[in-house]
C-alpha positions in Angstrom: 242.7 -8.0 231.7 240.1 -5.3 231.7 239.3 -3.0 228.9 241.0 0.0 229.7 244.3 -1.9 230.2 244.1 -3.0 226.8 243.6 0.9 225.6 246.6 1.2 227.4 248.7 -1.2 225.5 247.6 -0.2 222.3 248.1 3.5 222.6 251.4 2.3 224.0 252.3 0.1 220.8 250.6 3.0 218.6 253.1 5.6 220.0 255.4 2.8 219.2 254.3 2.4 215.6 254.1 6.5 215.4 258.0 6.4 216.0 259.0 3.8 213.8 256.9 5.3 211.2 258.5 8.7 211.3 262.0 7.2 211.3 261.1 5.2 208.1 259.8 8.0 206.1 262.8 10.3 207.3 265.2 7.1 205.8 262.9 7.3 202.6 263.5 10.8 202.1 267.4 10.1 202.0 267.0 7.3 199.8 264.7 9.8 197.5 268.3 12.2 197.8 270.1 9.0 196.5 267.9 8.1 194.0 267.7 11.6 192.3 271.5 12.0 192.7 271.8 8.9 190.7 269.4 9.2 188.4 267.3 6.0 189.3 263.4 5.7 189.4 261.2 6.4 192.1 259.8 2.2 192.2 261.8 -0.6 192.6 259.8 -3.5 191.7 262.0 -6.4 192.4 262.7 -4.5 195.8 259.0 -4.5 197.1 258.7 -7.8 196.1 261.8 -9.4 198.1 260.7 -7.1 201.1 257.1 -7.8 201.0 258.0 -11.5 201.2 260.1 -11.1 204.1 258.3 -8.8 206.7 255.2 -11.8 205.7 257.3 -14.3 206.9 258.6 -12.8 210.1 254.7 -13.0 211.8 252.8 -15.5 212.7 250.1 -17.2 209.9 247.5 -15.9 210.9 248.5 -12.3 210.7 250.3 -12.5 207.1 247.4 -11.0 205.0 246.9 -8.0 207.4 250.5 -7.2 207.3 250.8 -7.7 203.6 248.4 -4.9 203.4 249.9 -3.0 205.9 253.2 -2.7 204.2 251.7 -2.5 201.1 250.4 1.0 202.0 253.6 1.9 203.5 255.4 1.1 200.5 252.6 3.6 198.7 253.2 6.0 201.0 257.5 5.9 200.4 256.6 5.5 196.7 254.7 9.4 197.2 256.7 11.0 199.2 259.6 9.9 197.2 257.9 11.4 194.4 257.1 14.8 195.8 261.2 15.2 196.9 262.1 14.1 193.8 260.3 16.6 192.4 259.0 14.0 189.4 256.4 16.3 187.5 255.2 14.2 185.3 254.3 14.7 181.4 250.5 14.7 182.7 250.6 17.2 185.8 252.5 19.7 183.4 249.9 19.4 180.9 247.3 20.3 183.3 249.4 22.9 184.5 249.7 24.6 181.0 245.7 23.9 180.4 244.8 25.7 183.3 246.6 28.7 182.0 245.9 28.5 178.6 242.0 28.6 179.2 240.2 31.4 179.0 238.9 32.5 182.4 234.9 32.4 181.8 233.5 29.2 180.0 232.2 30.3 176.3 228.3 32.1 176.4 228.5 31.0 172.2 229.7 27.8 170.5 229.0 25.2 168.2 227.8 22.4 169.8 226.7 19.0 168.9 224.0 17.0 170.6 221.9 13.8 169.7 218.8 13.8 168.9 216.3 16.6 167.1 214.8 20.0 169.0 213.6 19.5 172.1 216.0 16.4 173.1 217.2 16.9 177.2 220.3 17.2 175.2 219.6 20.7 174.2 218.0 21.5 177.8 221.3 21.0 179.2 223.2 22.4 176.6 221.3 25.9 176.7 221.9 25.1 180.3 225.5 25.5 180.2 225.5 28.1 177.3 223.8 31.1 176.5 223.9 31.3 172.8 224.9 27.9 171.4 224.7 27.1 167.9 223.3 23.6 168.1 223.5 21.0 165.4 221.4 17.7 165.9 222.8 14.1 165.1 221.2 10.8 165.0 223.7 9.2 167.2 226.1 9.4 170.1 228.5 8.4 167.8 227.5 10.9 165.1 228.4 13.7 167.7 232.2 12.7 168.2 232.7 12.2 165.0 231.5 15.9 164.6 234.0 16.6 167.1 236.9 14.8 165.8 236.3 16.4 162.5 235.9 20.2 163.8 232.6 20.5 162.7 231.3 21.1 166.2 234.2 22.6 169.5 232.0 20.7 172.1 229.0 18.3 172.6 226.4 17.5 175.0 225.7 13.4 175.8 224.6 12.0 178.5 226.4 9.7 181.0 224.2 8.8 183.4 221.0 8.8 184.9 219.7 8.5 188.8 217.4 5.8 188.3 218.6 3.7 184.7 222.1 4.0 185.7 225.3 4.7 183.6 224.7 5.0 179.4 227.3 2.6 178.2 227.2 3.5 174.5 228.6 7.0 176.0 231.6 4.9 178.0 232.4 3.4 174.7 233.2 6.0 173.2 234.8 8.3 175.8 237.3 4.7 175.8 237.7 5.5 172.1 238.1 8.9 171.8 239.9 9.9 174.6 238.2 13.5 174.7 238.0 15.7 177.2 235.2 16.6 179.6 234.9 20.7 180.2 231.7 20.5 181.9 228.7 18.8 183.5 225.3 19.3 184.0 222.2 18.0 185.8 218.9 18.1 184.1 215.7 16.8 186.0 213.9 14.4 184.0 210.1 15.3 183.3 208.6 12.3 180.6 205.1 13.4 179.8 202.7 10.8 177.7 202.1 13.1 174.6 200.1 12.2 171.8 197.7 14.2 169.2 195.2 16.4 170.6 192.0 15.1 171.0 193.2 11.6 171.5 192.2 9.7 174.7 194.5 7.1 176.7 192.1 4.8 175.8 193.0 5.1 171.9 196.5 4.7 172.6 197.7 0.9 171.4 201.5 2.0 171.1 204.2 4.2 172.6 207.4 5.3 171.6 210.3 6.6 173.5 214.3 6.1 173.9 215.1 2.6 176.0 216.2 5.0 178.7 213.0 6.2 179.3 211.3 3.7 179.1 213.3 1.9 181.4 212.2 5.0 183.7 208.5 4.8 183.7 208.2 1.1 183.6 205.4 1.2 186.6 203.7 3.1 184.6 203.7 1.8 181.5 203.1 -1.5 183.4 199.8 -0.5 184.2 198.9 0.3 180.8 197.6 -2.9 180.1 197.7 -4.7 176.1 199.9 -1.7 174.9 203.3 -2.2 172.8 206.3 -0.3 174.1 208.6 0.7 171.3 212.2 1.9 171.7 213.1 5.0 169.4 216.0 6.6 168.8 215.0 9.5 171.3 212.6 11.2 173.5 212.3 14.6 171.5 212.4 12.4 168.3 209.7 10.5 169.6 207.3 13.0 170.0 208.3 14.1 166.2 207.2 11.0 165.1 204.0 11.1 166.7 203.1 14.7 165.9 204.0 13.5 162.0 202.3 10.7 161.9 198.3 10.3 160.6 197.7 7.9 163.2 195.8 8.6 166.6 197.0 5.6 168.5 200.4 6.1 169.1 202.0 8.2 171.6 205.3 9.0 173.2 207.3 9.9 176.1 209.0 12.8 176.0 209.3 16.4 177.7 206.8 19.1 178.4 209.5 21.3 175.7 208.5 18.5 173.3 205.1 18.9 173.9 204.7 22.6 173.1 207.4 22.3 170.2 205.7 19.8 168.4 201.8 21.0 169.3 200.8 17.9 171.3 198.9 17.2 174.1 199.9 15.1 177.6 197.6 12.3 177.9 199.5 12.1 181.7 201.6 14.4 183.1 205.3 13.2 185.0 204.7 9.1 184.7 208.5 8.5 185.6 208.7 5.8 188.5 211.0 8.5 190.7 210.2 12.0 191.3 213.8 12.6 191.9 214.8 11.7 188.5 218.1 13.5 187.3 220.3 13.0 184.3 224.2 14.4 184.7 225.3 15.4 180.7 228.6 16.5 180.1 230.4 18.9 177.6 232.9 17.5 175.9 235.9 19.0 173.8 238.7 17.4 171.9 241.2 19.5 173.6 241.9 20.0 177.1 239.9 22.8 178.6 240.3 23.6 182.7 237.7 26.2 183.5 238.1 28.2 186.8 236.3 26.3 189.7 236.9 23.1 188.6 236.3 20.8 191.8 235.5 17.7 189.9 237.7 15.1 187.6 237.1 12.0 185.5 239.8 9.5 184.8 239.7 6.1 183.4 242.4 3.1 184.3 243.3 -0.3 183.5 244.6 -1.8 186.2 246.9 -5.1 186.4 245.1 -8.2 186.1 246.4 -8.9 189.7 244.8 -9.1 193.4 244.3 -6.1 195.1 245.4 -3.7 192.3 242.0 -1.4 192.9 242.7 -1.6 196.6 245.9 -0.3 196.2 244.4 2.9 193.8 241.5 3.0 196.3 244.2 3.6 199.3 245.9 6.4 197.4 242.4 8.2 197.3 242.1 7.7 200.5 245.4 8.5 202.2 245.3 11.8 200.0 242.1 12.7 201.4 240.5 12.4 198.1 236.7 11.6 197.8 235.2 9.4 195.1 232.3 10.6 193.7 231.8 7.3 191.1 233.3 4.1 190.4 232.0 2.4 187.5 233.3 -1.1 185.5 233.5 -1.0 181.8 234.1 -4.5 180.6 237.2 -4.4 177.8 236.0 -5.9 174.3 239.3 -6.9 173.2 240.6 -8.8 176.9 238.3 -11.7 178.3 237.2 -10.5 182.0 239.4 -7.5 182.3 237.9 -4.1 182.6 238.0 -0.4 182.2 237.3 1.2 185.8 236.2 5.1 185.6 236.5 7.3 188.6 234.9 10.7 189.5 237.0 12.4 192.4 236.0 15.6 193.9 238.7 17.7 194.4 240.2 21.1 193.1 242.9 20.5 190.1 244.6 23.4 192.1 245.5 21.0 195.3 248.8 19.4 195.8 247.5 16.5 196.4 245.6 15.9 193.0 248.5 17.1 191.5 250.5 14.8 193.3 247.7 11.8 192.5 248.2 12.6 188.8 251.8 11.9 189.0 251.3 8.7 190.6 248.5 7.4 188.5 250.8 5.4 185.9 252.8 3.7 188.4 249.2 2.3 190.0 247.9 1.6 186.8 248.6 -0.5 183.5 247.0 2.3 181.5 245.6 5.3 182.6 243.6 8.3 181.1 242.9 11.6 182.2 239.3 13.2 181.3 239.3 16.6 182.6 239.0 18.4 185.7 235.8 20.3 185.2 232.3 21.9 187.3 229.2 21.0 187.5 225.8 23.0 186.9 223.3 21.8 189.3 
């Protein structure tokens, strides 16, 4: 049998399958009429279970796992559509729906806004970034500025999440798990570090260096190269270069931006030492309330899924079939449950679309817990 004969039975079978599959989802639609009529839900565990068992066993071995996933997806795909007839707006979808019109139309130009760190942190390049007039107040931790937050100190605050080169800042994961706050923006802020010491001292006199683990981690070709210098983590860039402008000594020095630099009168020993060139840092505003600006193309979530196989592939396939795109897919590890994590997802799609409305209302079912972020844009 030649090739094109084969193309010919497949089309044949897919024509088939295209049939079949119409006439299922028209008898799901009824069964979605029955099921709102009597007041039952949309999933039927027990019912999956029993059928899943015995489409498995009507094909031959070697073909069980593919049609287990098969009818897996087809089962999703009932589940949705079921949904959408049903007209099940769940408690979620409706809150979005009230956010979006209970926000004001044009994101704030003044606010009170916490960030970590002291003047000239990247946190307050990105926060005068995303506002015109903030009223910033510094903290000493990430921690420090959701507390301000919960407390009403501060309506928003700048942290970062995660970086091009150093990856994802996990303290920040924490406590987005913890909080449950809401992200109303994002940002992307190029990262300049800058070796800055006292002026008149030569790279020759330096014998340490101070910086946040992040950058560090950033310019470790660099600082490799350095030679019989100590590398000393601090609690920040900007408060780095603080130290060092406040310090009597003449060998120490610091990573930090060229803002830094001019803030705190010191001079760059080297100029841009960071390993990449491209080297970005994504913040993001966050809120304790639920703020959907216009334009917002972008949403966070966070899910537990069941301790079971194939229970991302299954939230992965929903993406997919709804034509949503995944921006991030990150792994938490949960403190409390031995080798059981927190996944977090950033999907680019407008909150507006029936489908991500239509994904929000099928999250819990897919899920053992599930949070909602925000639905937000990003400044680039």
């Amino acid at each position: 049998m030649d090739l094109q004969e084969c193309r010919k039975k497949i089309d044949a079978a897919d024509d088939a399958l295209l049939k079949a599959f119409c006439e299922r989802m028209e008898v799901s639609a009824d069964i979605a009429a029955y099921k709102k009529a009597h007041g039952l839900p949309v999933l039927d565990p027990e019912r999956e279970k029993q059928k899943l068992l015995a489409v498995t066993e009507k094909v031959p071995e070697k073909l069980r796992d593919y049609t287990f996933a098969l009818y897996s997806l087809l089962f999703a795909l009932s589940r949705s559509r079921q949904s959408r007839l049903m007209g099940e707006a769940g408690a979620l979808s409706e809150r979005i729906r009230a956010a979006i019109g209970e926000t004001a139309p044009l994101f704030p130009e003044r606010a009170s806004v916490a960030c970590q760190g002291v003047a000239g942190a990247y946190s307050q390049i990105a926060c005068e970034r995303l506002f015109q007039l903030p009223n910033i107040l510094y903290f000493s931790s990430f921690e420090s500025v959701f507390s301000a937050i919960e407390g009403g100190l501060c309506r928003y605050g700048i942290v970062p999440l995660e970086n091009s080169t150093a990856g994802s800042v996990n303290a920040v994961y924490d406590l987005m798990m913890r909080h449950r706050f809401s992200i109303v923006r994002s940002v992307r802020v190029k990262v300049d570090h800058n070796l800055l010491a006292k002026p008149g001292t030569k790279l020759s006199d330096v014998r340490e260096i101070y910086s946040h683990a992040q950058a560090i981690s950033q310019c470790a070709s660099f600082l490799q190269g350095l030679g019989n210098v100590r590398v000393i983590p601090y609690e920040n860039t900007a408060a780095a270069a603080k130290m060092v402008a406040e310090s009597d000594r003449r060998d120490v020095a610091a990573l930090s931006s060229r803002a830094c630099m001019k803030l705190y009168g010191l001079e760059a020993l080297r100029e841009s030492v960071q390993d990449s060139g491209s080297n970005f840092t994504r913040f993001i505003c966050i809120s304790k309330d639920l703020e959907i600006y216009p334009g917002a193309d972008r949403t966070s979530l966070m899910a537990v899924l069941p301790h079971e196989a194939g229970s991302l592939y299954k939230l992965l396939s929903r993406f997919y079939a709804l034509g949503i795109n995944l921006n991030k897919l990150e792994s938490r590890p949960l403190p409390d449950r031995n080798f059981e994590f927190m996944f977090y997802f950033d999907l680019e799609t407008p909150v507006y679309s029936p489908r991500f409305q239509q994904l929000m209302d099928e999250m819990p079912s897919l899920c053992e817990e599930f949070t909602y972020l925000g639905s937000y844009g990003e400044v680039v």
